[in-house]
Backbone bond lengths (Angstrom), bond angles and torsions (degrees), N, CA, C in turn:
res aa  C-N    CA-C-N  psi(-1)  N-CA   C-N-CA  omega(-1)  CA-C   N-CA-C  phi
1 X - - - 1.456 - - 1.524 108.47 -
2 X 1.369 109.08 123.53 1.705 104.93 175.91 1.571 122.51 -81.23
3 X 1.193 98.23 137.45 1.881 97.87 167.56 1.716 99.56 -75.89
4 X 1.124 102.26 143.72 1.819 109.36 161.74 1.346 95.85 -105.03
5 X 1.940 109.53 170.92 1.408 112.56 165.98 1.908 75.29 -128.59
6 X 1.760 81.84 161.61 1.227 79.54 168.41 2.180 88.15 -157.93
7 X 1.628 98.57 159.89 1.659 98.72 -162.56 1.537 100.31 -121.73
8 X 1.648 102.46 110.19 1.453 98.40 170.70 1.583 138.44 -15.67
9 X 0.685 133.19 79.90 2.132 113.89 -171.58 2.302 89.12 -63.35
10 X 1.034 123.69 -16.63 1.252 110.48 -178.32 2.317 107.26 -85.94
11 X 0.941 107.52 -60.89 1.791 115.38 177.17 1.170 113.61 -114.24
12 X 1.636 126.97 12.57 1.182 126.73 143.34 1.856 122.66 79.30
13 X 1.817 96.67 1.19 1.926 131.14 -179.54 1.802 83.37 -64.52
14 X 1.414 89.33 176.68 1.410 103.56 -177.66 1.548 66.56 -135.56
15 X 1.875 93.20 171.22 1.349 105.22 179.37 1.683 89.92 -169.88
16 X 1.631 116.23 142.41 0.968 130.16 -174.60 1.523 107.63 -118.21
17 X 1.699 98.02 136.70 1.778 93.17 -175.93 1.454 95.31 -137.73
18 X 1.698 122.22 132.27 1.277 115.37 154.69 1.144 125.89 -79.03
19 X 1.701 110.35 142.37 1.532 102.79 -153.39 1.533 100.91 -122.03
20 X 0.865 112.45 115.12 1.705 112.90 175.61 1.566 123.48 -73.63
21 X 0.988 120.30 -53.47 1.616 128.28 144.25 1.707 132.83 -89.36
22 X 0.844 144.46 136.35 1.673 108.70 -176.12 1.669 100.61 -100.74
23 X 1.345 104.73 -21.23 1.727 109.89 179.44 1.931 96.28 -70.95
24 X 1.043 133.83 11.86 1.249 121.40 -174.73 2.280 102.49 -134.96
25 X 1.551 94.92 -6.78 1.497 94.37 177.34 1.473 112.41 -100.32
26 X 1.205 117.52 135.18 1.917 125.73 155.30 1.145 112.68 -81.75
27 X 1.413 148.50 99.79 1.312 136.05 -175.78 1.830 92.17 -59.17
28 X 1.376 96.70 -172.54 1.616 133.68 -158.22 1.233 115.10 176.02
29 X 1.363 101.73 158.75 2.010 117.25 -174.69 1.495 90.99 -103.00
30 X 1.266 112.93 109.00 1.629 110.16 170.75 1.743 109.86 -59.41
31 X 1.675 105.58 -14.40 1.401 73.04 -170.14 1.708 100.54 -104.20
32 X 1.347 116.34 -42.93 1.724 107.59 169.41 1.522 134.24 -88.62
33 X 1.742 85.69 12.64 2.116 93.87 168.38 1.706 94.34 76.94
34 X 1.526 143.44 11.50 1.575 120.67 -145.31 1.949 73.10 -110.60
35 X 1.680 105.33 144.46 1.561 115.32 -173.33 2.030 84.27 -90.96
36 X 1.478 130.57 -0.46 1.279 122.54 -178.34 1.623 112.76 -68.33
37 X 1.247 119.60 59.76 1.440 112.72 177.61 1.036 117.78 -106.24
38 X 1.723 128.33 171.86 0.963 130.44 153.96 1.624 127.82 -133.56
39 X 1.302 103.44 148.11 2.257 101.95 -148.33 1.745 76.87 -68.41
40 X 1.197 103.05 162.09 1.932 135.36 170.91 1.611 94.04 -91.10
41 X 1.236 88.97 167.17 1.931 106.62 155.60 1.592 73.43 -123.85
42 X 1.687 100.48 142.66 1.092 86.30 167.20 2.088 82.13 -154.14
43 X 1.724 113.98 -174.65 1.189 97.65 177.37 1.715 141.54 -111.29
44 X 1.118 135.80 143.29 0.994 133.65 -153.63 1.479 130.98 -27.21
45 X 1.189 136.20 107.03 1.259 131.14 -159.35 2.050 111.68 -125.34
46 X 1.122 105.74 118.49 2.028 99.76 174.67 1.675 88.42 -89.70
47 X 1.490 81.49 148.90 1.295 102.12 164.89 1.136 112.41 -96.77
48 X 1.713 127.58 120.75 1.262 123.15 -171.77 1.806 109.41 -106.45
49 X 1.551 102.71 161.34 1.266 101.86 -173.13 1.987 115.23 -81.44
50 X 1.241 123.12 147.20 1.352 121.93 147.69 1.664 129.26 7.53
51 X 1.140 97.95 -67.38 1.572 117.37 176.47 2.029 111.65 -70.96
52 X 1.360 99.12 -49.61 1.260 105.37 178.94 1.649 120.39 -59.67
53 X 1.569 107.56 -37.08 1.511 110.50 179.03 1.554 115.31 -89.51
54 X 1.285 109.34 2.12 1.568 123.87 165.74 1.622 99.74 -71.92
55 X 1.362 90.10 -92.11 1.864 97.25 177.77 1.666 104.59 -34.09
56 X 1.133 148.43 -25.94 1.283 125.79 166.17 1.400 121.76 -64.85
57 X 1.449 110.16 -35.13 1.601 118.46 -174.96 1.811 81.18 -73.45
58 X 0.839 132.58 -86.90 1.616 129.45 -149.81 1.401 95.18 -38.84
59 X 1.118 130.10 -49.17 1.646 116.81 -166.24 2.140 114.13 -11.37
60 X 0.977 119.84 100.89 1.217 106.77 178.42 1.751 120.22 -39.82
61 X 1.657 115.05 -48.93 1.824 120.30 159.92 1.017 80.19 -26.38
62 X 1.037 141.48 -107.62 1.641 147.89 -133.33 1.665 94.96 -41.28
63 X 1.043 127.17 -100.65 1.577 151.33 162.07 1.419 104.93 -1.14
64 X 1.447 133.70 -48.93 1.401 132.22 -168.26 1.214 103.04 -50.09
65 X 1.652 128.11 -54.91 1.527 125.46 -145.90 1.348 95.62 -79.15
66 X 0.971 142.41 -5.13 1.751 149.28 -129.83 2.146 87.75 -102.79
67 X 1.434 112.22 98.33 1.456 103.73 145.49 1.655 129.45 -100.00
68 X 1.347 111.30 115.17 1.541 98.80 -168.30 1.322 113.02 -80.07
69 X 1.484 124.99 29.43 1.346 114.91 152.82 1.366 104.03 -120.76
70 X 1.247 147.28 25.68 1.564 147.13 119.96 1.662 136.30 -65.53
71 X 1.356 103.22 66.62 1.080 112.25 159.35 1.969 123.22 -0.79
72 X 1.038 96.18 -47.78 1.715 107.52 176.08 1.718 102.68 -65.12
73 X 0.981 105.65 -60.08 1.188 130.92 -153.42 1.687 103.73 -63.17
74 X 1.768 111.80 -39.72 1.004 119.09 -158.71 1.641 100.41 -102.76
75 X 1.757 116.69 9.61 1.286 142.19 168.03 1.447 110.35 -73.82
76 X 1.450 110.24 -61.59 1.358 136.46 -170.33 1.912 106.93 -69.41
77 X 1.196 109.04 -37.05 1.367 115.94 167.03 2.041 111.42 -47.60
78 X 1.610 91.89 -83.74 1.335 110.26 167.54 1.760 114.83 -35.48
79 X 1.220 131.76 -38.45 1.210 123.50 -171.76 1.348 107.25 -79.38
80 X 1.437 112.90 -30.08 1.375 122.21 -177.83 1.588 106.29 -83.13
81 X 1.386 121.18 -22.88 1.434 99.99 159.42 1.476 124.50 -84.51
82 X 1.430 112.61 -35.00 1.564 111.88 140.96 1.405 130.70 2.79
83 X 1.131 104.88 -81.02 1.608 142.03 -167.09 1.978 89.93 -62.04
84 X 1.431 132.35 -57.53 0.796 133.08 -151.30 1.883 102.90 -88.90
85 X 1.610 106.36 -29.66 1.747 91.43 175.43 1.181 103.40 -111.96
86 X 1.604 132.16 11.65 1.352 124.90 159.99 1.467 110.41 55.07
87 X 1.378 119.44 -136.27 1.318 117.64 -179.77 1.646 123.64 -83.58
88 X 0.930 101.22 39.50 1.192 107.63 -173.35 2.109 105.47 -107.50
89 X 1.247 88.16 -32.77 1.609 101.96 158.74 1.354 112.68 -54.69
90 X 1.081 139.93 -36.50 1.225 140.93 -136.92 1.661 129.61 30.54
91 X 1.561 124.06 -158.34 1.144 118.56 -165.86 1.193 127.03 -89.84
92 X 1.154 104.54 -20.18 1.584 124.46 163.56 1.711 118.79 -46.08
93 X 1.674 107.10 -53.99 1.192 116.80 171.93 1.994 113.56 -54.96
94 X 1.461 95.26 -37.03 1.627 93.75 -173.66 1.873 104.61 -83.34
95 X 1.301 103.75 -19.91 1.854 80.86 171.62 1.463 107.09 -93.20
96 X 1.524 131.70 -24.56 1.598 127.61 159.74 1.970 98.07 -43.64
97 X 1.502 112.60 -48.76 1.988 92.02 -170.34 1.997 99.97 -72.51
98 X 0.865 122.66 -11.25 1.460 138.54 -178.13 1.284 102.11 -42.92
99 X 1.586 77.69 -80.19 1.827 96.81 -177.20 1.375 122.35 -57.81
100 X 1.246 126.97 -59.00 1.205 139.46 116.44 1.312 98.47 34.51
101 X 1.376 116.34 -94.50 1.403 126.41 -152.91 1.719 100.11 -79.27
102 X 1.302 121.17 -39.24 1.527 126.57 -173.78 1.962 94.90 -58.47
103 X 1.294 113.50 -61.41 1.961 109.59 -178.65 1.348 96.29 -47.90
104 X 1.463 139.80 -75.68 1.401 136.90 -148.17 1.367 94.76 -55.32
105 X 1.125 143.75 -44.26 1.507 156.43 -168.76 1.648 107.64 -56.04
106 X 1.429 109.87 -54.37 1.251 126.34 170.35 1.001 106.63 -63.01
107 X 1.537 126.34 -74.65 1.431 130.70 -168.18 1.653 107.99 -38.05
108 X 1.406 119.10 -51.55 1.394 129.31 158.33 1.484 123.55 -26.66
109 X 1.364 99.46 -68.39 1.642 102.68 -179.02 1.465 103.41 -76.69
110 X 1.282 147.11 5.86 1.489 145.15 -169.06 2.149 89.07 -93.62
111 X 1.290 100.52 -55.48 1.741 122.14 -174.14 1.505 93.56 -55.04
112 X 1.174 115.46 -73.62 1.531 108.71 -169.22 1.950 116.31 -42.97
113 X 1.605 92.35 -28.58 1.762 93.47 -150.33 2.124 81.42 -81.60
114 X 1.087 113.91 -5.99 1.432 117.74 -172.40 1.660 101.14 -90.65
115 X 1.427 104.77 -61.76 1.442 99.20 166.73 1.279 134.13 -23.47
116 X 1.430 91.03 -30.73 2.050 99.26 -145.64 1.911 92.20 -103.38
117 X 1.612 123.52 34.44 1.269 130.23 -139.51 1.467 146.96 -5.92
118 X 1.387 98.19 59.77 1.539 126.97 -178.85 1.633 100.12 55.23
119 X 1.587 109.99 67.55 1.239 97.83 173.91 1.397 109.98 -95.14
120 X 1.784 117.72 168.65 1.431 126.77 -144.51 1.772 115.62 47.39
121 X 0.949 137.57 22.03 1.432 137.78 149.11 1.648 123.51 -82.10
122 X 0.721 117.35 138.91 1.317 132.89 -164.60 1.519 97.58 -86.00
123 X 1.859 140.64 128.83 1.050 129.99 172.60 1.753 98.99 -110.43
124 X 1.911 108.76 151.43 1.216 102.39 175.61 1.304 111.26 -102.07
Protein backbone atom coordinates (compact mmCIF):
# COMPACT_ATOMS: atom_id res chain seq x y z
CA UNK A 1 0.00 0.00 0.00
CA UNK A 2 1.54 3.41 -0.91
CA UNK A 3 1.84 6.46 1.32
CA UNK A 4 1.20 9.67 -0.90
CA UNK A 5 2.53 13.14 0.23
CA UNK A 6 0.62 15.70 -0.69
CA UNK A 7 1.48 19.92 -0.02
CA UNK A 8 -1.09 22.20 1.24
CA UNK A 9 -1.50 25.13 -1.56
CA UNK A 10 -3.52 26.70 1.69
CA UNK A 11 -0.43 26.39 4.97
CA UNK A 12 1.92 24.92 2.78
CA UNK A 13 2.32 21.29 5.67
CA UNK A 14 2.89 18.24 3.83
CA UNK A 15 0.77 15.48 4.99
CA UNK A 16 1.04 11.79 4.40
CA UNK A 17 -1.93 9.42 3.77
CA UNK A 18 -2.00 5.64 3.28
CA UNK A 19 -4.04 4.98 0.52
CA UNK A 20 -5.76 1.80 -0.02
CA UNK A 21 -7.55 2.64 -3.19
CA UNK A 22 -6.63 6.01 -4.63
CA UNK A 23 -9.97 6.06 -6.85
CA UNK A 24 -11.74 5.86 -3.38
CA UNK A 25 -9.33 8.68 -1.43
CA UNK A 26 -9.87 12.75 -1.21
CA UNK A 27 -6.60 13.87 -0.01
CA UNK A 28 -6.57 16.60 2.90
CA UNK A 29 -4.09 18.80 4.99
CA UNK A 30 -3.92 16.83 8.20
CA UNK A 31 -2.95 19.83 9.67
CA UNK A 32 -5.61 22.72 8.47
CA UNK A 33 -8.40 20.13 7.19
CA UNK A 34 -8.05 22.47 3.55
CA UNK A 35 -9.07 19.56 0.47
CA UNK A 36 -6.56 22.48 -1.59
CA UNK A 37 -3.70 20.07 -2.11
CA UNK A 38 -1.42 18.97 -4.30
CA UNK A 39 0.02 15.00 -4.55
CA UNK A 40 4.25 15.16 -4.23
CA UNK A 41 6.46 12.75 -6.19
CA UNK A 42 8.07 11.92 -3.48
CA UNK A 43 10.44 8.66 -2.62
CA UNK A 44 9.69 5.24 -1.95
CA UNK A 45 9.00 4.54 1.56
CA UNK A 46 7.65 0.79 3.54
CA UNK A 47 5.88 1.27 6.25
CA UNK A 48 7.45 -0.68 8.92
CA UNK A 49 5.92 -2.33 11.88
CA UNK A 50 6.43 -1.38 15.80
CA UNK A 51 8.51 -4.35 16.48
CA UNK A 52 10.57 -3.96 13.32
CA UNK A 53 11.72 -0.26 14.09
CA UNK A 54 12.60 -1.43 17.63
CA UNK A 55 14.98 -4.18 16.45
CA UNK A 56 16.54 -1.49 14.25
CA UNK A 57 17.30 0.84 17.19
CA UNK A 58 18.81 -2.23 19.21
CA UNK A 59 21.01 -3.26 16.36
CA UNK A 60 24.29 -3.11 18.39
CA UNK A 61 26.11 -1.27 14.65
CA UNK A 62 23.85 1.22 15.64
CA UNK A 63 24.74 1.22 19.54
CA UNK A 64 28.64 0.75 19.16
CA UNK A 65 29.46 4.45 18.22
CA UNK A 66 27.15 5.66 21.08
CA UNK A 67 29.41 7.42 24.09
CA UNK A 68 27.01 8.41 26.80
CA UNK A 69 29.18 10.98 28.06
CA UNK A 70 29.33 12.86 24.59
CA UNK A 71 26.79 15.05 24.45
CA UNK A 72 27.29 15.14 20.48
CA UNK A 73 27.21 11.81 20.23
CA UNK A 74 24.20 11.26 22.40
CA UNK A 75 22.52 14.09 19.86
CA UNK A 76 23.21 12.03 16.84
CA UNK A 77 21.74 8.91 18.57
CA UNK A 78 18.39 10.74 19.41
CA UNK A 79 18.09 12.27 15.91
CA UNK A 80 18.47 8.97 14.49
CA UNK A 81 15.72 7.70 16.55
CA UNK A 82 13.88 10.76 15.56
CA UNK A 83 14.34 10.18 12.02
CA UNK A 84 13.02 6.58 12.47
CA UNK A 85 9.44 7.32 14.47
CA UNK A 86 8.99 10.63 12.84
CA UNK A 87 5.79 11.94 14.02
CA UNK A 88 4.94 9.61 16.02
CA UNK A 89 7.18 11.29 18.76
CA UNK A 90 5.27 14.14 18.66
CA UNK A 91 6.18 17.79 19.49
CA UNK A 92 7.21 17.59 22.70
CA UNK A 93 10.03 15.23 21.64
CA UNK A 94 11.12 17.97 18.92
CA UNK A 95 11.33 20.96 21.46
CA UNK A 96 13.17 18.40 24.20
CA UNK A 97 15.89 17.92 20.71
CA UNK A 98 15.50 21.93 20.58
CA UNK A 99 16.70 22.48 23.74
CA UNK A 100 18.85 19.86 23.53
CA UNK A 101 20.58 21.27 20.73
CA UNK A 102 20.40 25.18 21.99
CA UNK A 103 22.69 23.83 25.69
CA UNK A 104 25.20 21.70 23.55
CA UNK A 105 25.52 24.89 21.37
CA UNK A 106 26.20 26.95 24.41
CA UNK A 107 28.09 24.51 26.26
CA UNK A 108 30.25 24.66 22.94
CA UNK A 109 30.68 28.27 22.70
CA UNK A 110 31.31 28.47 26.72
CA UNK A 111 34.63 25.67 25.85
CA UNK A 112 35.86 27.54 22.99
CA UNK A 113 35.58 31.08 24.83
CA UNK A 114 37.81 29.05 27.66
CA UNK A 115 40.12 27.69 25.17
CA UNK A 116 40.76 30.93 23.67
CA UNK A 117 42.07 31.97 27.56
CA UNK A 118 39.14 33.88 28.70
CA UNK A 119 40.04 36.70 26.66
CA UNK A 120 38.23 40.18 27.44
CA UNK A 121 37.67 38.93 31.10
CA UNK A 122 38.75 40.86 33.66
CA UNK A 123 41.33 38.89 36.19
CA UNK A 124 41.33 39.75 40.04
Amino acid sequence: MPIFEYLCLECRKISEHLVFREEDFEPYCRGCGSRKVKKLVSRVRVKLSLDTRLERLADPALLSGIDEEDPKSMMQFMEKMGAEFGEELGDEFDEVMEGAREEMESELSGEKKEEAGGLGEDED
